[in-house]
C-alpha positions as CSV (number, residue, x, y, z in Angstrom):
1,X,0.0,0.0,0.0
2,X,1.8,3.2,-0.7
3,X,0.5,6.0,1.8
4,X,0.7,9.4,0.9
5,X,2.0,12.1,3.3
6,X,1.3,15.7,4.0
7,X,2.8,18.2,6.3
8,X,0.2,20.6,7.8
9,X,2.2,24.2,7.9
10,X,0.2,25.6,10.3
11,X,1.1,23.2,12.8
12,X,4.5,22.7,12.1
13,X,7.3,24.2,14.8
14,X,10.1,23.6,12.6
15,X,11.7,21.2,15.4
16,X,13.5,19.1,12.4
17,X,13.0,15.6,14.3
18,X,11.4,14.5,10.8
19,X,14.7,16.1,8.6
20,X,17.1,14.5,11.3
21,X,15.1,10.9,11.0
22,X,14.2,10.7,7.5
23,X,16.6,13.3,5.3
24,X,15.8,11.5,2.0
25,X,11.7,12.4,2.4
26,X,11.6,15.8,4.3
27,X,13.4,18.9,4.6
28,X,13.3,22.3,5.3
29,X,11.7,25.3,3.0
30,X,12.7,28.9,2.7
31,X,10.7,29.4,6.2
32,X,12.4,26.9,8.0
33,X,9.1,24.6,8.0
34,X,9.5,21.2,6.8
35,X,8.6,20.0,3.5
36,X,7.7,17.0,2.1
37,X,10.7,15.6,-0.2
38,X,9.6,13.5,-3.8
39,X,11.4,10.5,-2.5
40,X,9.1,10.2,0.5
41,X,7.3,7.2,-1.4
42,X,11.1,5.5,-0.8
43,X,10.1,5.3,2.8
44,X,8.0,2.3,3.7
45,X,4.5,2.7,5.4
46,X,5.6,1.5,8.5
47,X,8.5,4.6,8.1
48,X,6.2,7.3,7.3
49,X,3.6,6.2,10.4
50,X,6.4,6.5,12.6
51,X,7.3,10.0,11.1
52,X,4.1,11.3,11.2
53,X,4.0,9.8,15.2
54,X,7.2,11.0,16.6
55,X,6.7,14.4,15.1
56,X,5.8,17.1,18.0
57,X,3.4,19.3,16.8
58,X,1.3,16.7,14.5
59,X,2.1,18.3,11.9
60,X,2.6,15.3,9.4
61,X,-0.2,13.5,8.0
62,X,-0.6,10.1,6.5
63,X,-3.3,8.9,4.5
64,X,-4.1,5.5,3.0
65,X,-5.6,5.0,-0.6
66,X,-8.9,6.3,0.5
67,X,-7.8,9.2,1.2
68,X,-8.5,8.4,5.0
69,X,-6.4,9.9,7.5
70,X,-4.0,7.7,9.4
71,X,-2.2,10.0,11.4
């Protein structure tokens, strides 16, 4: 199943844990928010759940096929 994964701006405090823990599939932008990187489907599910649950501020999203939010 390949998962698709946003990063909600509003809520993101920029505290890099994603950067540090998956360089090749998110970065930082121009504002020092993080970004979601094209090679983020290089990452495994399992990989991007964990992402999107060790990040502080919630900010990354994961949704399945549907289009149903993970989280």
């Amino acid at each position: 199943m390949a998962y698709r994964v946003e990063i909600d701006q509003d809520e993101c405090m920029s505290s890099g844990r994603c950067v540090a823990d998956y360089p090749a599939a998110f970065a930082f932008d121009d504002d020092e928010l993080a970004t979601v990187l094209p090679t983020v489907g290089n990452l495994t599910d399992s990989h991007l759940l964990r992402a999107a649950r060790n990040c502080p501020s919630r900010a990354i999203q994961v949704f399945d096929d549907n289009g149903n939010l993970l989280e």
